[in-house]
C-alpha positions in Angstrom: -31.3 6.9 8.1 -30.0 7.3 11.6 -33.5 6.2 12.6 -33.7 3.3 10.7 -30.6 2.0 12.9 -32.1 -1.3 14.5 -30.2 -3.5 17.2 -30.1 -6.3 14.6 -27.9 -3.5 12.5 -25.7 -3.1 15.6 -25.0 -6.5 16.0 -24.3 -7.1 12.7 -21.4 -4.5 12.5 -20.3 -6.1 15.6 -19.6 -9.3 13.9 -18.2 -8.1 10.8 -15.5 -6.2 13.3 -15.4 -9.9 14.5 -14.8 -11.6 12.1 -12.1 -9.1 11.0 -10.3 -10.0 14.6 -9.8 -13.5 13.7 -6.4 -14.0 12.0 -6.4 -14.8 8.5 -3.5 -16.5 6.3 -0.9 -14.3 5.4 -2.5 -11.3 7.2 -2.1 -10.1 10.8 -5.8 -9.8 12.8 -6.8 -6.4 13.2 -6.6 -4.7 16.9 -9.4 -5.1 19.5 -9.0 -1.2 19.8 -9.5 -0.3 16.5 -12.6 -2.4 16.6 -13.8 -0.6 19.9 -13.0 2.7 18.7 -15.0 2.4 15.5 -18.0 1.0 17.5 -17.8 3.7 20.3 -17.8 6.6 17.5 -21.0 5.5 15.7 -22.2 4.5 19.6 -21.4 8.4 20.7 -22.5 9.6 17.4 -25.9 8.1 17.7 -26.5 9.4 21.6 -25.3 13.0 20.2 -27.9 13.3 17.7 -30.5 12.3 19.4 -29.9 14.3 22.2 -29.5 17.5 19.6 -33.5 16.6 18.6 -34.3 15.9 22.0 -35.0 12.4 22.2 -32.0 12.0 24.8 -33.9 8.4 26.3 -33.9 6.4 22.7 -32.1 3.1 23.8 -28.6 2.8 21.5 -28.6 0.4 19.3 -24.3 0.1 20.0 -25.0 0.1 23.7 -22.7 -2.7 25.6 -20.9 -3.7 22.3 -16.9 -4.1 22.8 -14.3 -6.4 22.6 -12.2 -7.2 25.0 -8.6 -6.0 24.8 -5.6 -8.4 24.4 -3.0 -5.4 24.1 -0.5 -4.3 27.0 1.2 -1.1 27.3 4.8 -1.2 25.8 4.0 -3.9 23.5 5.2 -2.6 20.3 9.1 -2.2 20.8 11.4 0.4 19.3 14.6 -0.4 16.6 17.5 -0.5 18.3 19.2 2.1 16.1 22.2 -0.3 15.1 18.6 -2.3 13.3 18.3 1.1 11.6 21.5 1.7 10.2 22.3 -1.3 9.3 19.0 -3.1 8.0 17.0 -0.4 7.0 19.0 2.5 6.0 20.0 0.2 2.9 20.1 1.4 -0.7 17.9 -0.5 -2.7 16.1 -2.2 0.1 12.5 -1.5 -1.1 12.9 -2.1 -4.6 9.5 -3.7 -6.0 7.4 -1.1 -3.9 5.8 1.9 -4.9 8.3 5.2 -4.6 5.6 7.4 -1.6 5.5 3.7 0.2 9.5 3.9 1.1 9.9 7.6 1.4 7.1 7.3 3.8 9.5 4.7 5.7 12.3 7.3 5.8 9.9 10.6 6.7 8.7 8.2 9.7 12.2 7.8 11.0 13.2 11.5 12.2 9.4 12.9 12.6 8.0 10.3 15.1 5.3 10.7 13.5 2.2 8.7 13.2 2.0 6.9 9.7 -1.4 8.3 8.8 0.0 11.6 9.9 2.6 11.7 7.4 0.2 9.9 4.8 -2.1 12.8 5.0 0.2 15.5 4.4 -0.6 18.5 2.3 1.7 21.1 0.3 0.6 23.1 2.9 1.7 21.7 5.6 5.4 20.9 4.2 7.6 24.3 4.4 11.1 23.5 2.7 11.7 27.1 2.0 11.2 28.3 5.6 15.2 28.9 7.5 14.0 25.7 9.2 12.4 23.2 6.7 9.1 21.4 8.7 5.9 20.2 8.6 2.8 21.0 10.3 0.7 18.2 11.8 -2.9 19.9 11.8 -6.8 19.2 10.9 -8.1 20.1 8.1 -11.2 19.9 6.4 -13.1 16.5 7.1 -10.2 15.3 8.3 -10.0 15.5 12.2 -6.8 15.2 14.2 -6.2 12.2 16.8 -5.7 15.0 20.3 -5.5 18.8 20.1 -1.7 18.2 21.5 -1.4 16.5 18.3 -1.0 19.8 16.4 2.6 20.5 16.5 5.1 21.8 14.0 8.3 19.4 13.6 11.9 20.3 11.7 12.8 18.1 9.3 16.4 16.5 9.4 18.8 13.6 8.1 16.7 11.2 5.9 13.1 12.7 6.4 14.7 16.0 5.3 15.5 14.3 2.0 12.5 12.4 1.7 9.9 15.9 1.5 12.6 17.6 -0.9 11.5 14.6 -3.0 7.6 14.8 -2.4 7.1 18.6 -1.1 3.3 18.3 -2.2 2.7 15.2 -0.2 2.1 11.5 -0.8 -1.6 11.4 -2.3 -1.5 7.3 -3.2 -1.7 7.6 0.5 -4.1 10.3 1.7 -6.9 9.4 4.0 -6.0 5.6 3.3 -4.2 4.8 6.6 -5.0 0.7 6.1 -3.7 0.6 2.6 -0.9 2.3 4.2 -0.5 -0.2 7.1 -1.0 -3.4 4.7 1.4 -2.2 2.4 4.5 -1.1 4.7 3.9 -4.4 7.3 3.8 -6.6 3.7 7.1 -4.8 2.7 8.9 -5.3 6.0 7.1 -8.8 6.5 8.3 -9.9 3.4 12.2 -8.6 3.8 12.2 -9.7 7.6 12.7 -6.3 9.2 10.9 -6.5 12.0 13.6 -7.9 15.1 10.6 -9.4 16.9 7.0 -9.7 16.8 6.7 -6.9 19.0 7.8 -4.9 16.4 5.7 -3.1 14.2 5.9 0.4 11.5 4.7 2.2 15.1 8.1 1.0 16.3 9.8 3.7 14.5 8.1 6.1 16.9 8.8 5.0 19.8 12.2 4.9 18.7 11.9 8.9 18.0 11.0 8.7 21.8 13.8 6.8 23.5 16.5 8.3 21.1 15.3 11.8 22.3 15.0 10.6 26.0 18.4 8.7 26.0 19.6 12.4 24.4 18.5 14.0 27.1 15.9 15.9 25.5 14.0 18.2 27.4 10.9 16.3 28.8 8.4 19.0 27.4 9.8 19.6 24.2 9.3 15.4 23.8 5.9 15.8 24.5 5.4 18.6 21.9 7.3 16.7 19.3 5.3 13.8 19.6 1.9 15.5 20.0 1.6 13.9 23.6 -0.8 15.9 25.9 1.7 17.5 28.5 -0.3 18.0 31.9 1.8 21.0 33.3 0.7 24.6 32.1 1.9 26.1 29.0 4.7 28.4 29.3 6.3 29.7 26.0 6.0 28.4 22.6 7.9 24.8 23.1 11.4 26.4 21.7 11.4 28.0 18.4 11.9 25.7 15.0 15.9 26.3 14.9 16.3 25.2 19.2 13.9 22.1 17.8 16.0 21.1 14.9 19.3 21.6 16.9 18.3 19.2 19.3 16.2 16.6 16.6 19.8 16.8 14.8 21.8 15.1 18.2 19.6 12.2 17.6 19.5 12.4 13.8 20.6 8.6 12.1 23.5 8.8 9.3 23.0 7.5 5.9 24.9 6.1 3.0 25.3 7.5 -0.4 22.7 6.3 -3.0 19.9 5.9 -0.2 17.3 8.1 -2.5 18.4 6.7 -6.0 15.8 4.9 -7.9 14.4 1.7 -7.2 
């Protein structure tokens, strides 16, 4: 019970998230952030409910818990797209894991999307038969959504085009199971040393999506809507209709070799 919640219970989930920051063999240490963001949602939670019953002065048992952060901005580097082509975009590459595991890879590449974004896709949200085959990034039930700008509807194109004509119902090994997810595709590249750096991680495929649009010349808003950034200025128009978004997602679009999709 959310009464029950002692200081002593706080501090205790505070050094399980510790102990889960210290690196382990064979396994990268989880992110500061993450830790801080999982505190600060049961920390908000508690102050919310208590406010609702009108106890709004009840001392919070998260209150002053945090780790301090060891990230920087524009650590996580993008794939040059020559890495792409030539490392990645290789038939049989991920043979030994699962099939929705390496489609995921290639949906990543020409969405920008988030990995748990494209894990948690529904038949719903994947329109194949529409003039312009997309996906819609939305909430849905018990499952919130990262920013309201983060609802967006993307075409599909080059290799993530081919990847939801092979699952148009989703990936559901992966749905609402963004760490199994994670583990899996950093083991897979890990393992078949496709990361360039250590600054590169599976994020890196997004901010690739980002420079390849920007070094297109991309408009500035539409890259914002694409990538369910919050854009500042007001909103005039719709963000250009599917077709003007696949035309320009298909200047940036990577080629691919024959036999990309056969079995593994």
């Amino acid at each position: 019970p959310i009464s029950a919640i002692t200081r002593q219970d706080a501090l205790s989930y505070y050094n399980w998230w510790k102990d889960r920051l210290i690196p382990q063999k064979g396994k990268d240490a989880l992110s500061p952030n993450t830790a801080n963001r999982d505190i600060g949602n049961v920390r908000v939670l508690f102050d919310a409910y208590f406010k609702h019953i009108g106890e709004e002065d009840r001392p919070n048992p998260f209150r002053n818990l945090s780790f301090k952060s060891k990230k920087v901005k524009g650590e996580v580097l993008p794939f040059d797209d020559d890495w792409v082509r030539s490392r990645i975009l290789v038939p049989g590459l991920f043979a030994g894991i699962n099939d929705e595991a390496w489609h995921i890879v290639y949906a990543l590449i020409e969405t920008g999307c988030r990995p748990g974004e494209i894990g948690n896709l529904i038949e719903e949200d994947i329109d194949l038969d529409h003039d312009v085959p997309h996906i819609r990034i939305r909430p849905k039930k018990n499952r919130e959504i990262k920013t309201a700008a983060s609802v967006r509807e993307i075409p599909l194109v080059g290799v993530s085009l081919e990847t939801m004509k092979r699952f148009p119902r989703g990936f559901p090994l992966y749905r609402d199971k963004p760490d199994l997810l994670s583990a899996n595709l950093m083991k897979a590249f890990t393992v078949r040393k496709l990361f360039p750096t250590p600054k590169h991680k599976i994020y890196s495929f997004r901010h690739s999506f980002e420079k390849r649009m920007l070094e297109a010349g991309i408009d500035h808003d539409l890259r914002l809507t694409l990538m369910g950034h919050t854009n500042k200025r007001p909103a005039y128009g719709d963000g250009g209709s599917l077709g003007f978004r696949r035309d320009e997602l298909l200047k940036i679009a990577h080629p691919f070799p024959d036999g990309l999709f056969a079995p593994q």
